[in-house]
PASETI-923137 format. One record per atom (N, C-alpha, C): atom name; residue number from 1; x, y, z. Coordinates in steps of 0.001 Angstrom, whole numbers, plus 500000, padded with zeros to 6 digits. Each point is the difference from the previous one (the first is absolute). Example, Ala and Ser with C-alpha at 12.3 -4.5 7.8 and 13.67 -1.06 7.14 Angstrom:
! PASETI-923137
N;1;513190;494310;507800
CA;1;499110;501190;500000
C;1;500900;501200;500000
N;2;499650;501050;499280
CA;2;500820;501190;500060
C;2;499230;501090;500730
! end
This chain:
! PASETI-923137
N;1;098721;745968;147003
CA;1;498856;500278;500862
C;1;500346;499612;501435
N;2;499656;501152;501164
CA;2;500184;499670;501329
C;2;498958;498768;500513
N;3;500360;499163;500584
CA;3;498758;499117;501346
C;3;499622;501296;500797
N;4;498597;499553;499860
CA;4;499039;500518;500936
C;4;500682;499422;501917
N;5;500127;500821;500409
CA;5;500104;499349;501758
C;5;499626;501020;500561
N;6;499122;499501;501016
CA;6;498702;500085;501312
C;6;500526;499920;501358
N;7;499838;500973;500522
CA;7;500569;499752;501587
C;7;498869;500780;500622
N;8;499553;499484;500863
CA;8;498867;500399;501232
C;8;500506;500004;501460
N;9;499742;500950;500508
CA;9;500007;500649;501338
C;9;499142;500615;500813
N;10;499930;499777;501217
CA;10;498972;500505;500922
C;10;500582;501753;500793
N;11;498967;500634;499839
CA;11;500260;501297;500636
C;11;498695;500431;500706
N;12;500118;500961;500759
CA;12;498965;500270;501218
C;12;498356;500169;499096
N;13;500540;501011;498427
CA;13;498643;499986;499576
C;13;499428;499100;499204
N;14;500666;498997;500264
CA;14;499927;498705;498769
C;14;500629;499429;499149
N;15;499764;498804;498669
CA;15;501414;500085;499750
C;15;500714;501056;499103
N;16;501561;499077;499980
CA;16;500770;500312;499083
C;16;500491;499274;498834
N;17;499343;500187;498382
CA;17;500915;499558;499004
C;17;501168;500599;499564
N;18;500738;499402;499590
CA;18;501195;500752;499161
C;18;500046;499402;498377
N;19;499884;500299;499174
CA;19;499524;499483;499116
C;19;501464;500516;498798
N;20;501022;499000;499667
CA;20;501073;500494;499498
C;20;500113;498991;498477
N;21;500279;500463;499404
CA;21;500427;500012;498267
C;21;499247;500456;499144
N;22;499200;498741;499130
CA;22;498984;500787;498864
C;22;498903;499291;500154
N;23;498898;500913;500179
CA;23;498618;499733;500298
C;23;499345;499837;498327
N;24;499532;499235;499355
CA;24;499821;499715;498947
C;24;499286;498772;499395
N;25;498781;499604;498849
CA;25;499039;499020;499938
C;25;500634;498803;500292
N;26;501570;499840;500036
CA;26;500433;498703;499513
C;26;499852;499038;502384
N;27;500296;501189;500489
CA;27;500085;499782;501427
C;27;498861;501121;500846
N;28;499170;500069;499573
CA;28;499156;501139;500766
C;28;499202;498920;500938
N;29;499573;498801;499489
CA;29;499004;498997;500722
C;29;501361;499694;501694
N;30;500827;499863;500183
CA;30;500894;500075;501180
C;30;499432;501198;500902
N;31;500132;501239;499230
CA;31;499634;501166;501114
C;31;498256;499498;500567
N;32;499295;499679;498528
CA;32;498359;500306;500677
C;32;500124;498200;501052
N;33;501236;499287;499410
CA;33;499766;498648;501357
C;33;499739;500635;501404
N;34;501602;500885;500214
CA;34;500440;500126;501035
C;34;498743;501071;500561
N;35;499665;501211;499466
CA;35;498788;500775;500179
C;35;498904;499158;500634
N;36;499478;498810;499437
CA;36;499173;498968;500639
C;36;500011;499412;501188
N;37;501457;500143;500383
CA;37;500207;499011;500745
C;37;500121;501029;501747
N;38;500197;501317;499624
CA;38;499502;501049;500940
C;38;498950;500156;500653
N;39;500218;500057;501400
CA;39;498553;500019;500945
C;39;500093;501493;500259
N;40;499162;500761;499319
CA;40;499432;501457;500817
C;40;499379;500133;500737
N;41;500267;500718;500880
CA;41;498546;500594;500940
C;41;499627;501199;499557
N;42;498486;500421;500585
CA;42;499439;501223;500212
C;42;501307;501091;500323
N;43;500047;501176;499431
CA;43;501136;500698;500529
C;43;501240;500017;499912
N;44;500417;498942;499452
CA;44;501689;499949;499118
C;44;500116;500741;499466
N;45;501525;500004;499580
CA;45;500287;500284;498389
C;45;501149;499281;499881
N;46;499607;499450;498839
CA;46;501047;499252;499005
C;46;500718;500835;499402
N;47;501414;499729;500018
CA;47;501328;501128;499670
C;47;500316;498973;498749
N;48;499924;500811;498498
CA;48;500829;499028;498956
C;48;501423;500935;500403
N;49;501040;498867;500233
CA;49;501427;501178;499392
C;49;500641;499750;499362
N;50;499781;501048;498459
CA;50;500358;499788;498482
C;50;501609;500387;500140
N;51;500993;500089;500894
CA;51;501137;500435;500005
C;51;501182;499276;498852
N;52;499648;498874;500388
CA;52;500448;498951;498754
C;52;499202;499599;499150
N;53;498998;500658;499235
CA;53;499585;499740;499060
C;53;500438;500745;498654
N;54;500273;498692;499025
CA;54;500731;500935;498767
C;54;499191;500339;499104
N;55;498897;499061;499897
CA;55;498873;500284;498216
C;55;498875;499603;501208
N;56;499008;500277;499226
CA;56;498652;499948;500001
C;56;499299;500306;498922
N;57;499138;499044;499813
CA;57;499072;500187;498489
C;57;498221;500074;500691
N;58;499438;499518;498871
CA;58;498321;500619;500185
C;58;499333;498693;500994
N;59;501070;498870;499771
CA;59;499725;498930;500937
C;59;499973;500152;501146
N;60;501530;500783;500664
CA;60;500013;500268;501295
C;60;499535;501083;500590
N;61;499189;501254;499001
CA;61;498867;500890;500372
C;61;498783;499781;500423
N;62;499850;498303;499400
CA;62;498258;499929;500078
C;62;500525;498843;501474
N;63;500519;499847;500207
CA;63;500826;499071;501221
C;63;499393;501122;501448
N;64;501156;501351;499609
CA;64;499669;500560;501016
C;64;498531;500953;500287
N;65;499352;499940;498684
CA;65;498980;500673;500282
C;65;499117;498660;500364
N;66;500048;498929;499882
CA;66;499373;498491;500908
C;66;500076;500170;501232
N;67;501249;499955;500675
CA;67;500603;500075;501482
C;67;499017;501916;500808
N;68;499916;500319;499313
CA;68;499128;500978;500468
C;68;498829;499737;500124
N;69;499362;499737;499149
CA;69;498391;499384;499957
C;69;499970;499222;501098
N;70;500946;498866;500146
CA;70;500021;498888;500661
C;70;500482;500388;501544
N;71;500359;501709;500443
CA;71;500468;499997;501628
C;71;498663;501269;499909
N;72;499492;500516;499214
CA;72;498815;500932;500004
C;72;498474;498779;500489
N;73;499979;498780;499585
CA;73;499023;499129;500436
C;73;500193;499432;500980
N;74;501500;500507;501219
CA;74;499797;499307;501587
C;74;500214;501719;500471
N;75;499674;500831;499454
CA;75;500257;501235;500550
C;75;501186;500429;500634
N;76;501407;499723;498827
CA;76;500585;500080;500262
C;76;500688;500682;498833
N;77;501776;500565;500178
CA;77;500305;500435;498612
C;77;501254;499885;499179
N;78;500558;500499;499037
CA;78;501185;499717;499439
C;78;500631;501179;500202
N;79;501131;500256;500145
CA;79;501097;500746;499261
C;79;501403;499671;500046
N;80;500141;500822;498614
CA;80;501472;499687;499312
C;80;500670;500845;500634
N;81;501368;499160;500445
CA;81;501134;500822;500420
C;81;501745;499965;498638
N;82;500518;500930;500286
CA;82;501301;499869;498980
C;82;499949;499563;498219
N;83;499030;500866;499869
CA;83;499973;499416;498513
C;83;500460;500599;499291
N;84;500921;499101;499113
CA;84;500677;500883;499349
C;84;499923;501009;498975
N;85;500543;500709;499271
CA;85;499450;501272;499321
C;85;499251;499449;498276
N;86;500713;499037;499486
CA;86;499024;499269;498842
C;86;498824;499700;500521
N;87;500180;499323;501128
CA;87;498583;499371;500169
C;87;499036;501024;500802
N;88;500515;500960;500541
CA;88;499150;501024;500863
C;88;499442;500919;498714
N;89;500863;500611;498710
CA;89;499380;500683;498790
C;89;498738;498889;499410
N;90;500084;499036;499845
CA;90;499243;498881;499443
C;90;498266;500345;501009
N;91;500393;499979;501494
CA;91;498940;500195;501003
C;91;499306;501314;499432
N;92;500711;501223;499625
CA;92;499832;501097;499965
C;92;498786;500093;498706
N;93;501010;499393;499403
CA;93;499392;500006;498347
C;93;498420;499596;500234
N;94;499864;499019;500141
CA;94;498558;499162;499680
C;94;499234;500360;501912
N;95;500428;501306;500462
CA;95;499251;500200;501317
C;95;499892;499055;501497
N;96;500763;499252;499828
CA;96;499889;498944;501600
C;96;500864;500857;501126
N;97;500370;500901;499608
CA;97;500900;500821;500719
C;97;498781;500635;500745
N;98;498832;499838;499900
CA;98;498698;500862;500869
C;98;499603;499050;500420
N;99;500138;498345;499805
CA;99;499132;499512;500951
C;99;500605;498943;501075
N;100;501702;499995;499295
CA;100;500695;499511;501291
C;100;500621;501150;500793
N;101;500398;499955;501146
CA;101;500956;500648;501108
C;101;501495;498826;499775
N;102;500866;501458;499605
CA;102;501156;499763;499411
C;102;500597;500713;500919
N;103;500908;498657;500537
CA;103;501090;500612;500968
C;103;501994;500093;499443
N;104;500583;500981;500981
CA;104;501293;499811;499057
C;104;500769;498915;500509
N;105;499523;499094;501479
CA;105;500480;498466;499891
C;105;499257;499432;500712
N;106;500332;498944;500233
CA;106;498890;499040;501121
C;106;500128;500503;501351
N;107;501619;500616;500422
CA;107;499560;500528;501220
C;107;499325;500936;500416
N;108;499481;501575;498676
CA;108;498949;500855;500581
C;108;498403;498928;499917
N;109;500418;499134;499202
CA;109;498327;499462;499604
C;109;499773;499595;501405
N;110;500621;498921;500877
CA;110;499667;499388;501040
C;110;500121;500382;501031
N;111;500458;502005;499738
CA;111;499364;500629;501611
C;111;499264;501302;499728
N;112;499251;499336;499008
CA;112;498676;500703;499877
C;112;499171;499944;501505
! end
C-alpha cells in the first residue's frame, strides 16, 4: 500500500492540492485534516490534482464530495485536475463527472 502525501499550493484562483498515492479508509482522515485546515474565499476554486493518485475507494469519494459541500458553503468551488483514467471511469460510473469541473491538469484548472 502507497502513503497518502499532501502538498498545497497557492495559485491566482486559489489553492492548490496535489494529492499523490492511495486515497483510502485507512488514510482518508489526512486529506479531510488538510481540507480543514484550508481558508476559502467567496470566489475561489480549490484545484484537487489527482496526477499522483493511484487508488481511491468510497472513502476518498465521500472525502471529495465533503470538500465540495464544504467550498459550495463559502461560495466557492472544487475541481479536479489530472485524474487518472481508473479513477476518472470510477467518477464516470457513479456520475460526479456532472458535478465536478474536471480539468486535464492543474495548469488549465488555475487559468480558468
Amino acid at each position: 500500500m502507497s502513503k497518502l502525501k499532501i502538498t498545497t499550493r497557492d495559485a491566482a484562483t486559489g489553492p492548490v492540492m496535489e494529492i499523490f498515492g492511495e486515497l483510502d479508509y485507512a488514510n482518508v482522515a489526512e486529506l479531510q485534516s488538510v481540507l480543514g485546515g484550508l481558508s476559502l474565499r467567496p470566489g475561489q476554486c480549490l484545484v484537487l490534482d489527482m496526477s499522483g493518485l493511484e487508488f481511491c475507494d468510497s472513502s476518498g469519494i465521500t472525502a471529495l464530495i465533503a470538500a465540495r459541500g464544504t467550498a459550495q458553503a463559502v461560495q466557492a468551488d472544487v475541481a479536479l485536475a489530472a485524474v487518472p483514467p481508473n479513477i476518472l471511469r470510477v467518477l464516470r460510473i457513479v456520475g460526479l463527472d456532472q458535478i465536478f469541473t474536471i480539468h486535464p491538469d492543474s495548469e488549465t484548472a488555475t487559468s480558468a
